[in-house]
C-alpha positions as CSV (number, residue, x, y, z in Angstrom):
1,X,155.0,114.3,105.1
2,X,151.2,113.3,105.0
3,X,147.9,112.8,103.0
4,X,145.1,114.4,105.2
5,X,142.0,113.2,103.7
6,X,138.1,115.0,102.7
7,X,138.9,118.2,102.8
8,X,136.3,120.0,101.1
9,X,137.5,122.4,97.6
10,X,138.7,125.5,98.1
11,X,135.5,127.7,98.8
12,X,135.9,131.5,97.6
13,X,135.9,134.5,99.6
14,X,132.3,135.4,99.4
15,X,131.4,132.1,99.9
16,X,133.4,131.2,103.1
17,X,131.7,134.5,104.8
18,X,128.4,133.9,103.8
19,X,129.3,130.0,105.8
20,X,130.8,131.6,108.7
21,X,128.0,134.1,109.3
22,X,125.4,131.7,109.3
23,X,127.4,129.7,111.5
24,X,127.8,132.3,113.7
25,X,123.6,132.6,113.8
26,X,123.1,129.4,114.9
27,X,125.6,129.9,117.9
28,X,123.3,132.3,119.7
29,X,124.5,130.9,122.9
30,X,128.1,132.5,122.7
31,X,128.8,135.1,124.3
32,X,128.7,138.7,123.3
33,X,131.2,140.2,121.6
34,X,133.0,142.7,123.8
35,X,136.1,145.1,123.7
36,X,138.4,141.8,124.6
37,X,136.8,140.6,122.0
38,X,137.7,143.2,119.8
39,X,141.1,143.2,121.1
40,X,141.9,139.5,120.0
41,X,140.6,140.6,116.4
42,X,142.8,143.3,116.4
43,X,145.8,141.5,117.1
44,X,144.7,138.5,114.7
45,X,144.8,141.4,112.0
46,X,147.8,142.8,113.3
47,X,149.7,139.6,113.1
48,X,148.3,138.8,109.2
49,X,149.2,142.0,108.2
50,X,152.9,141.4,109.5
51,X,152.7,137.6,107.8
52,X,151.3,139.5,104.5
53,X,154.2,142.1,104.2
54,X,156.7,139.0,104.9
55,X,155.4,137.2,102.1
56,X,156.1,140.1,99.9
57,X,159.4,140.8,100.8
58,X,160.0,136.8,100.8
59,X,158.8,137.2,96.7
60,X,160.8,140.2,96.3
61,X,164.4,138.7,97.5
62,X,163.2,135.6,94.9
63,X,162.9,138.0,92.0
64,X,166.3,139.6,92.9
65,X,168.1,135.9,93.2
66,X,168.7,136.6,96.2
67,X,171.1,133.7,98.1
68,X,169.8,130.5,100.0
69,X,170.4,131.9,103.1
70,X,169.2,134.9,103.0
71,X,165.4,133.3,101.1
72,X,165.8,130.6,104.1
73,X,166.0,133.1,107.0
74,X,163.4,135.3,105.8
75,X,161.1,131.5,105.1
76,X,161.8,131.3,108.7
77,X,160.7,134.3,109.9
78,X,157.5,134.2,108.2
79,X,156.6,130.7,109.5
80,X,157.2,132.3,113.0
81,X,154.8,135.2,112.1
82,X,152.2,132.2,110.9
83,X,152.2,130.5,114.4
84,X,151.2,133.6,116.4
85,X,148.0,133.1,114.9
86,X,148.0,129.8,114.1
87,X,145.8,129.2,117.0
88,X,143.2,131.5,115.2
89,X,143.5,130.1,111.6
90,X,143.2,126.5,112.4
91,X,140.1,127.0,114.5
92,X,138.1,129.5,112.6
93,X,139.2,129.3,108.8
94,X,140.7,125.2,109.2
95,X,140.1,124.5,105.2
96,X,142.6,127.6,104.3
97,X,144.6,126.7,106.9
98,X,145.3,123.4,105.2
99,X,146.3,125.4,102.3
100,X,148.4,127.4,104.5
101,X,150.3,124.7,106.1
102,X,149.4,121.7,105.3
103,X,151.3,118.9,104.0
104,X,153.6,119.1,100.8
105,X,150.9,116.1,98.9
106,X,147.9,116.1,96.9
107,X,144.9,117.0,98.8
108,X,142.2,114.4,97.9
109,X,138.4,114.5,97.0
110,X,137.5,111.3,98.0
111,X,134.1,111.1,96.9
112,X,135.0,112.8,93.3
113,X,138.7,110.5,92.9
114,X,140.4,113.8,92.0
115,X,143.4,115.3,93.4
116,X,143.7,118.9,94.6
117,X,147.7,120.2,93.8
118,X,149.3,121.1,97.2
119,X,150.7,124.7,98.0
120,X,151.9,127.1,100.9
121,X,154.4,126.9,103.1
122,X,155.3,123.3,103.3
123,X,155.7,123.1,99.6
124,X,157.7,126.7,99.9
125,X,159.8,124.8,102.2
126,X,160.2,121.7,100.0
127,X,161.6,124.6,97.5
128,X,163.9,126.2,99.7
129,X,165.7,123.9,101.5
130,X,167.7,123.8,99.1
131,X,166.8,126.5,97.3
132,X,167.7,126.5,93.5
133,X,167.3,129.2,90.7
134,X,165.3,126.8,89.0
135,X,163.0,127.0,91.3
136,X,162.4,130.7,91.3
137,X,159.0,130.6,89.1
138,X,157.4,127.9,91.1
139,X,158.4,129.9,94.1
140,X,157.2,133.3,93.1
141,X,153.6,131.6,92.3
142,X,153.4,130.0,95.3
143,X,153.7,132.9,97.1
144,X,151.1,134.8,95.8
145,X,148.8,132.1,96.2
146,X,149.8,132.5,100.0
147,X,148.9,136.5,99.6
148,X,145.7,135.4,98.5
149,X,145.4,133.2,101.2
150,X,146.2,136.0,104.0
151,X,143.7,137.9,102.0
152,X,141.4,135.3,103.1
153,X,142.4,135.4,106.7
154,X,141.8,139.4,106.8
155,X,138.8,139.3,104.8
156,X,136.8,136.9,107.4
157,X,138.3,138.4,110.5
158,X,136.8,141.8,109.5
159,X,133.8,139.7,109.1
160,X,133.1,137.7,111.5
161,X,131.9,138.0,115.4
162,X,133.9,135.5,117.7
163,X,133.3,135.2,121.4
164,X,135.4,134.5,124.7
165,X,134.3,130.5,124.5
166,X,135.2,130.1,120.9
167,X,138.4,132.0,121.6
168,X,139.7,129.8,124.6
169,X,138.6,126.5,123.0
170,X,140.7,127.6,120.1
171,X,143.8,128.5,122.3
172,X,143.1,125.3,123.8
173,X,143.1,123.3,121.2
174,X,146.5,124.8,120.1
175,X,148.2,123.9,123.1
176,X,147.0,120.3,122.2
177,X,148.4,120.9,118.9
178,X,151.8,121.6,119.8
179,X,151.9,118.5,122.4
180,X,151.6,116.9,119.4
181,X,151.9,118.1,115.9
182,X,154.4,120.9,116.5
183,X,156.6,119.1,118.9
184,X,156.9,116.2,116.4
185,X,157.9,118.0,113.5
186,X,155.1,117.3,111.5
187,X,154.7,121.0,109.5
188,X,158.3,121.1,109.2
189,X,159.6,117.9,107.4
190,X,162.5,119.4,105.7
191,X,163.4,122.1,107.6
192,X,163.5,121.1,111.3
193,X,163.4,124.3,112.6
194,X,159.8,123.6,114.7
195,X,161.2,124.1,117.8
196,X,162.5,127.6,116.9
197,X,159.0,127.9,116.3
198,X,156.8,127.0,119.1
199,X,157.7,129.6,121.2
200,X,155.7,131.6,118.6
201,X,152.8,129.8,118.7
202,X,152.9,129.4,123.0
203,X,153.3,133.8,122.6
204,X,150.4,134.1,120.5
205,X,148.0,131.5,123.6
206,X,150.1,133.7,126.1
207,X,148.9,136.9,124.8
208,X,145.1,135.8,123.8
209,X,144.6,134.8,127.3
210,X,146.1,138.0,128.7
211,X,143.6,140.0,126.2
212,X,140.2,137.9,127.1
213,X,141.1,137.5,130.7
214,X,139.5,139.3,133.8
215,X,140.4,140.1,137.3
216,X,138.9,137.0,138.6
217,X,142.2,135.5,137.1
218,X,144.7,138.0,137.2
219,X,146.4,137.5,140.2
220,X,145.6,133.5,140.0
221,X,145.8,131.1,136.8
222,X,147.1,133.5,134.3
223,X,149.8,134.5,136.4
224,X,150.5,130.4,136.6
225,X,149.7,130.3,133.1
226,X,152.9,133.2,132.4
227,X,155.2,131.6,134.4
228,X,154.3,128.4,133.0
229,X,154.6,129.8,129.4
230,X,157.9,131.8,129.9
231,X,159.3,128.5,131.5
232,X,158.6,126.8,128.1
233,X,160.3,129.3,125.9
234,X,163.3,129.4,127.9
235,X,164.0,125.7,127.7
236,X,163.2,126.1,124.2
237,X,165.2,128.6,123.1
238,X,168.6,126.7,125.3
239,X,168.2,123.9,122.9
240,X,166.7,123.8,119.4
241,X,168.5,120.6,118.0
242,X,165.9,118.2,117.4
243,X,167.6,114.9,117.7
244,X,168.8,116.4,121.5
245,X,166.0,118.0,122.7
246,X,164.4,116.4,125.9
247,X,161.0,115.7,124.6
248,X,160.3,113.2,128.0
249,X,160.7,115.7,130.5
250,X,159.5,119.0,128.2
251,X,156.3,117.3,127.9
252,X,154.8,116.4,131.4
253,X,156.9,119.2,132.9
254,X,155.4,122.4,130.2
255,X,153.4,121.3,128.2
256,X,151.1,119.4,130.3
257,X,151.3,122.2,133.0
258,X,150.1,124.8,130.6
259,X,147.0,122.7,129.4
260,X,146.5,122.0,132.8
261,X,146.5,125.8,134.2
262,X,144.6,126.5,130.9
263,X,141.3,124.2,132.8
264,X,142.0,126.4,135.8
265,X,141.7,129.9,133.9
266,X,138.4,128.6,132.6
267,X,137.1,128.0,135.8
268,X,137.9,131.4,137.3
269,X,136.9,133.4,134.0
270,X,133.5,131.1,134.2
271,X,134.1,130.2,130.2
272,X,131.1,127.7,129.5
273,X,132.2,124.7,127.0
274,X,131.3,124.5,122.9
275,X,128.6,122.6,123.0
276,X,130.2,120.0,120.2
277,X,131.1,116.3,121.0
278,X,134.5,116.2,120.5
279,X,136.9,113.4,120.5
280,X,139.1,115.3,123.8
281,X,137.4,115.7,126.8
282,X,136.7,119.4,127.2
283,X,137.5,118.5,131.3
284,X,140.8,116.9,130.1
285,X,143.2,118.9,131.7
286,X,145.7,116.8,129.6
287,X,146.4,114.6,126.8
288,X,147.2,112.1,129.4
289,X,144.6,112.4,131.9
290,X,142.2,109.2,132.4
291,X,139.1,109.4,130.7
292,X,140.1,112.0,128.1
293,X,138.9,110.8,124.9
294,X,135.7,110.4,123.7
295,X,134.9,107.7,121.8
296,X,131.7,108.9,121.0
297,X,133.1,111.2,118.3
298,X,134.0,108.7,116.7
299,X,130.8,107.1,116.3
300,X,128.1,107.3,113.2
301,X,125.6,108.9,115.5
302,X,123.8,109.7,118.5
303,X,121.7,106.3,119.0
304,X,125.2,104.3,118.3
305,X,126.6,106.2,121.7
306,X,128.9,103.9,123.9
307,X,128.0,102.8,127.3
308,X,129.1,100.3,129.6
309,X,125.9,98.0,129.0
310,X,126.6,98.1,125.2
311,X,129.9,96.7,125.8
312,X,129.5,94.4,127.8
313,X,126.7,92.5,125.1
314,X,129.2,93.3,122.6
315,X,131.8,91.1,124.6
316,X,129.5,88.1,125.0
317,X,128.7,87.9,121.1
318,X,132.8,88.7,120.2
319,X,132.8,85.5,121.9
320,X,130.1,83.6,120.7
321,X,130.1,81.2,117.5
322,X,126.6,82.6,116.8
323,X,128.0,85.1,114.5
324,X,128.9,82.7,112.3
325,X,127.4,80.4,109.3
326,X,127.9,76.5,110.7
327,X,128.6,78.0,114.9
328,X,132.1,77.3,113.8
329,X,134.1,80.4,114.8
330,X,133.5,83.6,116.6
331,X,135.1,87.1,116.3
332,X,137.8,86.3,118.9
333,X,139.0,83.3,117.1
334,X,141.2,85.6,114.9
335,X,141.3,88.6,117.8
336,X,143.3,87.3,120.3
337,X,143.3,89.0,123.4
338,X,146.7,87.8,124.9
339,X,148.0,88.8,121.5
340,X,146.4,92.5,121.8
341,X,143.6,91.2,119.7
342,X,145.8,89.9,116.6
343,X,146.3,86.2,115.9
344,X,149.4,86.1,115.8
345,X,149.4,85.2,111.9
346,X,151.0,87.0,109.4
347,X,148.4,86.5,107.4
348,X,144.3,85.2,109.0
349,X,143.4,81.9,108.0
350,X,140.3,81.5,106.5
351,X,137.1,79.1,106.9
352,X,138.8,77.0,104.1
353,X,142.1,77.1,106.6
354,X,144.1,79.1,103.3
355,X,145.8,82.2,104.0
356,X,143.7,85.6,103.9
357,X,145.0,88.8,101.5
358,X,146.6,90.6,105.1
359,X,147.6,90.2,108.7
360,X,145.0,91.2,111.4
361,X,145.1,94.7,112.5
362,X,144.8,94.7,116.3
363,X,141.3,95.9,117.7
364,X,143.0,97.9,120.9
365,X,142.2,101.7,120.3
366,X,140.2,100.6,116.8
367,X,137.7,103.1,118.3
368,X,139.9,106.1,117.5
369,X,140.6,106.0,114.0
370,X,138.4,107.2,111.1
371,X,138.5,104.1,108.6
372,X,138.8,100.6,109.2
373,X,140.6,98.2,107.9
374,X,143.9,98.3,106.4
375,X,142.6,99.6,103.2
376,X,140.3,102.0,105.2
377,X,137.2,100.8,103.4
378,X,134.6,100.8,105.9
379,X,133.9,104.3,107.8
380,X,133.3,102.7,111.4
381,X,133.6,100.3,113.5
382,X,130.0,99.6,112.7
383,X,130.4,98.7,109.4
384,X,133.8,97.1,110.0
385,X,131.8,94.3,111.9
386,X,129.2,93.4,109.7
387,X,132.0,93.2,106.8
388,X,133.4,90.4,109.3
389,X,130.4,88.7,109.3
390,X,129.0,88.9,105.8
391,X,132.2,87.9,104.3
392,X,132.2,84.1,103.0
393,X,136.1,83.8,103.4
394,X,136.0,84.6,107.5
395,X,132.7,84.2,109.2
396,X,130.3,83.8,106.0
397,X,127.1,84.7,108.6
398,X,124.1,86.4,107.1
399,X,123.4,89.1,109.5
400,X,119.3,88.6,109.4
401,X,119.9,84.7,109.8
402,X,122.1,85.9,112.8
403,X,119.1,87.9,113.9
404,X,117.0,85.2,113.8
405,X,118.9,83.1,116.3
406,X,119.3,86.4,118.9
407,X,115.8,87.1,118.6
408,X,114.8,83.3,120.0
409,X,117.7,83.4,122.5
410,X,116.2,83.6,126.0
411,X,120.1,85.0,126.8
412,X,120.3,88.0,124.1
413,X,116.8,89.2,123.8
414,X,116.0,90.3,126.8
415,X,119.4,92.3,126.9
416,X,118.6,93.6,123.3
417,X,115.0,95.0,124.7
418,X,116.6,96.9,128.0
419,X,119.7,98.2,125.8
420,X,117.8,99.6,122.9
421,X,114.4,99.9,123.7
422,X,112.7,97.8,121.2
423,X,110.8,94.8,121.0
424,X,113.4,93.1,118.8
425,X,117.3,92.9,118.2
426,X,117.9,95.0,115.0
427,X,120.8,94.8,112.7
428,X,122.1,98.5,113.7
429,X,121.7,97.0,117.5
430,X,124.3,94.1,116.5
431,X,126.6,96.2,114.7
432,X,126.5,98.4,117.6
433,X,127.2,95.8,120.4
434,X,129.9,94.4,118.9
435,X,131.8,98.1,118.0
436,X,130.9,99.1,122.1
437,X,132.9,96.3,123.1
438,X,136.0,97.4,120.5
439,X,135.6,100.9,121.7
440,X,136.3,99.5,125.5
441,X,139.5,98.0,123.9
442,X,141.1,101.2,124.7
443,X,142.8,101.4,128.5
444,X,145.0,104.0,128.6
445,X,146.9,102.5,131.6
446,X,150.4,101.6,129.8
447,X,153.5,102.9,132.4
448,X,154.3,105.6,129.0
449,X,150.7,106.5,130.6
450,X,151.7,106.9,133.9
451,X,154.8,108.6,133.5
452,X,153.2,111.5,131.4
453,X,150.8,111.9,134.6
454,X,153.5,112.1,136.8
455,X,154.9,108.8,137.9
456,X,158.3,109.3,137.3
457,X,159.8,105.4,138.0
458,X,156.9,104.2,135.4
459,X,159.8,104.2,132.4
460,X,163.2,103.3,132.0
461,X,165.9,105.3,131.6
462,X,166.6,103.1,128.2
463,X,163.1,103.5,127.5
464,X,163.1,107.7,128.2
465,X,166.0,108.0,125.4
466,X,163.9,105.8,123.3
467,X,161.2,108.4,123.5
468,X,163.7,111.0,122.7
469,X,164.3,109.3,119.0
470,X,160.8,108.1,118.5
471,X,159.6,111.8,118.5
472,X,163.4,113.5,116.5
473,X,165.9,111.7,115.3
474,X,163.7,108.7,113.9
475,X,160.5,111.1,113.4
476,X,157.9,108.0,114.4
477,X,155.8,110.9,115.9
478,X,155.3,112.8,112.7
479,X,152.9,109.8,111.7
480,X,152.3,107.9,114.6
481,X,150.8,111.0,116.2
482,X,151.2,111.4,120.1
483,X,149.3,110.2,122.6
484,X,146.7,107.8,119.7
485,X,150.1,107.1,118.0
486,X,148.2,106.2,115.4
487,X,147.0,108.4,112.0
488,X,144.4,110.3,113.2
489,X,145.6,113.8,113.5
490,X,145.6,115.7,116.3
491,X,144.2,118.0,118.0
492,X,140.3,117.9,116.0
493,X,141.1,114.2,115.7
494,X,138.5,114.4,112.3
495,X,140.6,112.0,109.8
496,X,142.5,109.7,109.7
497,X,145.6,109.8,107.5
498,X,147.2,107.0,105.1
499,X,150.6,106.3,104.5
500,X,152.2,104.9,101.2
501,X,155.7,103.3,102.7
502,X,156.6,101.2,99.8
503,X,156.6,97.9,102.0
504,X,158.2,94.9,100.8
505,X,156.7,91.6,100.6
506,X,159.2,90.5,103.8
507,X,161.9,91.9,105.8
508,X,164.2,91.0,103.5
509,X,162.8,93.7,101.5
510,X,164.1,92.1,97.8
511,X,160.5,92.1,96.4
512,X,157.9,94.9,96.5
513,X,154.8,94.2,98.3
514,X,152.3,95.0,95.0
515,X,148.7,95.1,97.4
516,X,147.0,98.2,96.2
517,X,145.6,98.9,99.3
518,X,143.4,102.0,99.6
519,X,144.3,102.5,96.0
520,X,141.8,99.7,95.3
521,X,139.1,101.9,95.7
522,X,140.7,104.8,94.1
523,X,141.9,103.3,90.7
524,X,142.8,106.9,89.1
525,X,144.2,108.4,92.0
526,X,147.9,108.0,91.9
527,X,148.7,109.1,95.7
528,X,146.6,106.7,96.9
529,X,147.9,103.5,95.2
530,X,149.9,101.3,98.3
531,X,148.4,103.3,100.7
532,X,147.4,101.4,103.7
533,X,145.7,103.4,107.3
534,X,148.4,103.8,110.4
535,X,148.0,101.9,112.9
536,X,148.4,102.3,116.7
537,X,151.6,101.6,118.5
538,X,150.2,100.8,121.8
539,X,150.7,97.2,122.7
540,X,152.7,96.7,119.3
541,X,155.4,94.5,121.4
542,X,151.9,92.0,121.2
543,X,150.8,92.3,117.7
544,X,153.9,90.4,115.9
545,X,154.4,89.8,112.3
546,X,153.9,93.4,111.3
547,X,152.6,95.5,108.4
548,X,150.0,94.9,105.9
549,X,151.1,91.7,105.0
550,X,152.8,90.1,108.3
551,X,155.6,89.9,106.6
552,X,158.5,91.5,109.0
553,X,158.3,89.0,111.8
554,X,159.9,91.1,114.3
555,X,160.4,95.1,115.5
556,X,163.8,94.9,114.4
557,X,163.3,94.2,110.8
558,X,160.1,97.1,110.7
559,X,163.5,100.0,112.5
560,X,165.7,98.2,109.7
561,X,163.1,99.2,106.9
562,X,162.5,102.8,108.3
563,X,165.8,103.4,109.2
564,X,166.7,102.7,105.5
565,X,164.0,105.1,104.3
566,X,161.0,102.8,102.9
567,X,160.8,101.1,100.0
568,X,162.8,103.9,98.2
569,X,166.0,103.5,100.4
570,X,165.5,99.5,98.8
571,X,165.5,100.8,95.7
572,X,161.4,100.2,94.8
573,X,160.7,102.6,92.5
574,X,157.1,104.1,94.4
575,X,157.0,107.2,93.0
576,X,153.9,108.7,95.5
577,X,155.9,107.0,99.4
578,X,154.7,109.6,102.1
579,X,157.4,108.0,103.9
580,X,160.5,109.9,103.7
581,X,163.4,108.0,101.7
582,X,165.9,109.9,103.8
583,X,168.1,107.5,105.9
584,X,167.6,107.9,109.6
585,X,171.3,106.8,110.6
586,X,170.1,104.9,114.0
587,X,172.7,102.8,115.7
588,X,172.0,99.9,116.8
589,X,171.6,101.1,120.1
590,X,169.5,104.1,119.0
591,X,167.0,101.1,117.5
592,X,166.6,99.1,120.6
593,X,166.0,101.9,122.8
594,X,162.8,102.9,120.7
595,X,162.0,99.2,120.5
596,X,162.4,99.1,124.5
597,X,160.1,102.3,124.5
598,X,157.5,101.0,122.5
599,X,157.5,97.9,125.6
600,X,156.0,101.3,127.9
601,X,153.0,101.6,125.6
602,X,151.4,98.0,126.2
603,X,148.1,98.5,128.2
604,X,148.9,96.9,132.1
């Protein structure tokens, strides 16, 4: 279960259209609405209608105490109604669908400290599994909140115009979403029952394709794209046992294929791109592909865009003592890069040679999160460098004293004049060097890499089971999100989530770790409190002691604390832990095969 954060409050009705139209104005370059067009409207309708009438007759067989299993198979078949047009929802109307099916926590307003109360059908499910008559009130309320919610949904789809570009891109991005949210689990915490599910939501991209599609692809891709589809649902359907399914081999061999003929349909139908920087390539034909990501999405702004010549400036003052007060210690000296750019601490040292409040984060794929810091206090990595610098405990520089020095250097000026343009280095310049060259920490070249493009000898058997676990059984992927595996959340990749796991101070887990973490900055919000950013997994095998704090010196103790269930299953009494406190039951063996998996993601 997670805490997405900045979501805006709920707009009204009136409001959301009056947004979306004028939205709509200023894409003039979309193409015309048509009868396809039409067509994928209708069906949108269609399919709320069917999800409206189910949430009626769900309410209804509350109100008559109906039994558990009966409320449970008709939850079930609603949620299967939902992800038919899922792919519609999330792209067009994506602050009600977080309201829809979002997580079972607080939403939170950062910027206000306030706390929105969560609702739809993640909550529902939180209600019905099991379902108790004491729960019948809450559940009848929550349900017509979801009517009003599908009242949404009908009300801007009879408003709106879409077009065949903002239609695929949305299918598009669903398929993305299933490689990674839905085949983890992640809307279905309590239940399980996603894989019953995504056959639902690979029907409703089957069908939308068939309805904006042409002859040029007919008879080509989207005949691929059924076979490829159909395929899916048939391996689907022979197994939907989450801690058996073959996730290894499901992924490269469907779902990869599918996002792959999806490129090749675009081609033949001629479908020009969104014209948004987005953190996924819109020429990735997969999750996996090289060069997929984007990491100027993830950037402040256009001037602070990445390129090679950035990076490499950014390298030489990483390395350079200049950065700090006395020429006494540069970036690197606590961002190893043997050690995946940690130190190898469990806690950094400072100037004074005492021991820092928390263990260096590793810098590898820093670029693709939204937050920096364990506490998530600086936006980008931007600021996150300058914080470095300025702060008296770790490099206790003064950024315009810094400037100074470059601006008299025969070795950085010059550089600083081609990069940016300008007669002098700036401090915007500085901060941006030095996040270029974290950016280019990311490689995407680790042998889980290669095997999810195809290389089939790039993992161990050992390390395929491991896999397995890591996305059911243990349910790693329903925070470390597939293929970041960090917090931000796929597909949008817009935020970055926290996680409050109720960490101890060591691995013998006796005394709670008290750090407030994010909380620090949100005093009087309660979900917040001991809630720290997730970090990658690539190249964790490097990055030892882990957590926060450093204080579980190996891989074995962090499994032993999951598999227990966080700081609840220790007995800490953390009344907001995202974490589940539900025992995982992994053997022994079971734990070293996800260790041995998490070997395949360090970068070659």
């Amino acid at each position: 279960m997670k805490i997405l954060s900045k979501y805006p409050i709920l707009l009204t009705v009136s409001a959301i259209l009056v947004f979306l139209v004028l939205w709509q104005c200023k894409n003039d370059k979309h193409q015309p609405v048509n009868e396809d067009m039409a067509a994928v409207k209708s069906e949108i309708l269609k399919t709320n209608a069917a999800f409206e009438k189910q949430i009626s007759e769900l309410m209804s067989l509350v109100s008559k105490d109906s039994d558990q299993k009966t409320l449970q198979e008709k939850f079930e078949a609603l949620r299967k109604t939902y992800k038919r047009m899922e792919w519609a929802v999330e792209y067009f109307l994506p602050h009600s669908a977080r309201f829809i099916n979002g997580p079972a926590l607080p939403e939170i307003e950062m910027d206000e400290h306030t706390e929105l109360e969560p609702e739809g059908l993640q909550v529902l499910e939180e209600l019905l599994y099991p379902y108790t008559p004491e729960n019948k009130e809450e559940t009848i309320r929550l349900l017509k909140k979801l009517t009003n919610k599908s009242n949404t949904i009908k009300a801007n789809f009879q408003a709106i115009s879409i077009s065949k570009d903002q239609i695929f891109d949305a299918v598009r991005q669903e398929i993305f979403r299933i490689s990674s949210l839905g085949i983890s689990g992640f809307d279905t915490p309590v239940s399980g029952t996603f894989l019953k599910e995504m056959p639902y939501a690979l029907e409703g991209i089957r069908l939308t394709l068939k309805q904006i599609s042409t002859e040029h692809s007919k008879d080509r891709s989207l005949k691929d794209l059924n076979t490829a589809i159909y395929s899916a649902i048939a391996v689907l359907k022979k197994n939907t046992d989450k801690n058996t399914f073959d996730y290894v081999n499901f992924i490269p061999d469907h779902l990869n294929r599918i996002s792959s003929l999806m490129l090749e349909f675009k081609k033949q139908e001629s479908i020009p791109d969104i014209e948004i920087t987005s953190a996924l390539s819109k020429n990735a034909s997969t999750f996996y592909s090289k060069n997929a990501f984007d990491p100027n999405a993830f950037t402040p702004g256009k001037e602070f865009a990445y390129s090679q010549e950035k990076a490499d400036l950014g390298r030489k003052l990483f390395n350079d003592k200049i950065l700090s007060n006395n020429n006494d210690r540069s970036c690197s000296t606590c961002h190893i890069p043997e050690k995946a750019f940690t130190d190898g601490l469990p806690k950094s040292m400072s100037l004074a040679n005492s021991e820092l409040q928390r263990n260096a984060p590793s810098l590898n794929y820093a670029g693709f999160q939204h937050g920096q810091f364990w506490d998530m206090r600086k936006d980008d990595l931007e600021g996150q460098s300058s914080d470095v610098i300025s702060n008296k405990e770790e490099m206790h520089g003064d950024l315009n004293v810094i400037l100074g020095k470059i601006n008299k250097d025969p070795k950085y000026l010059p550089e600083f004049k081609k990069i940016f343009k300008t007669s002098k280095a700036e401090t915007w310049q500085l901060q941006n060097a030095l996040a270029s060259y974290i950016r280019s920490l990311a490689r995407f070249n680790s042998d889980f890499d290669e095997y999810m493009r195809g290389t089939q000898s790039a993992m161990t058997e050992n390390q395929k089971q491991g896999f397995n676990l890591f996305v059911g059984k243990a349910q790693c992927a329903i925070c470390h999100f597939v293929p970041l595996f960090n917090g931000t959340v796929p597909p949008n990749f817009k935020k970055t989530e926290q996680e409050v796991l109720g960490t101890a101070v060591n691995g013998s887990n006796k005394t709670f770790d008290q750090d407030p973490g994010r909380g620090k900055f949100h005093q009087t919000v309660a979900s917040l409190q001991h809630s720290f950013k997730t970090p990658t997994l690539r190249n964790i095998s490097k990055t030892a002691p882990y957590m926060h704090n450093g204080g579980y010196q190996t891989l074995k103790e962090v499994m032993s604390f999951y598999n227990k269930g966080g700081g609840k299953g220790f007995g800490f009494k953390v009344e907001n832990q995202t974490l589940s406190d539900t025992p995982l039951n992994l053997t022994d063996k079971e734990t070293d095969q996800i260790i041995d998996f998490m070997g395949a993601l360090n970068d070659r």
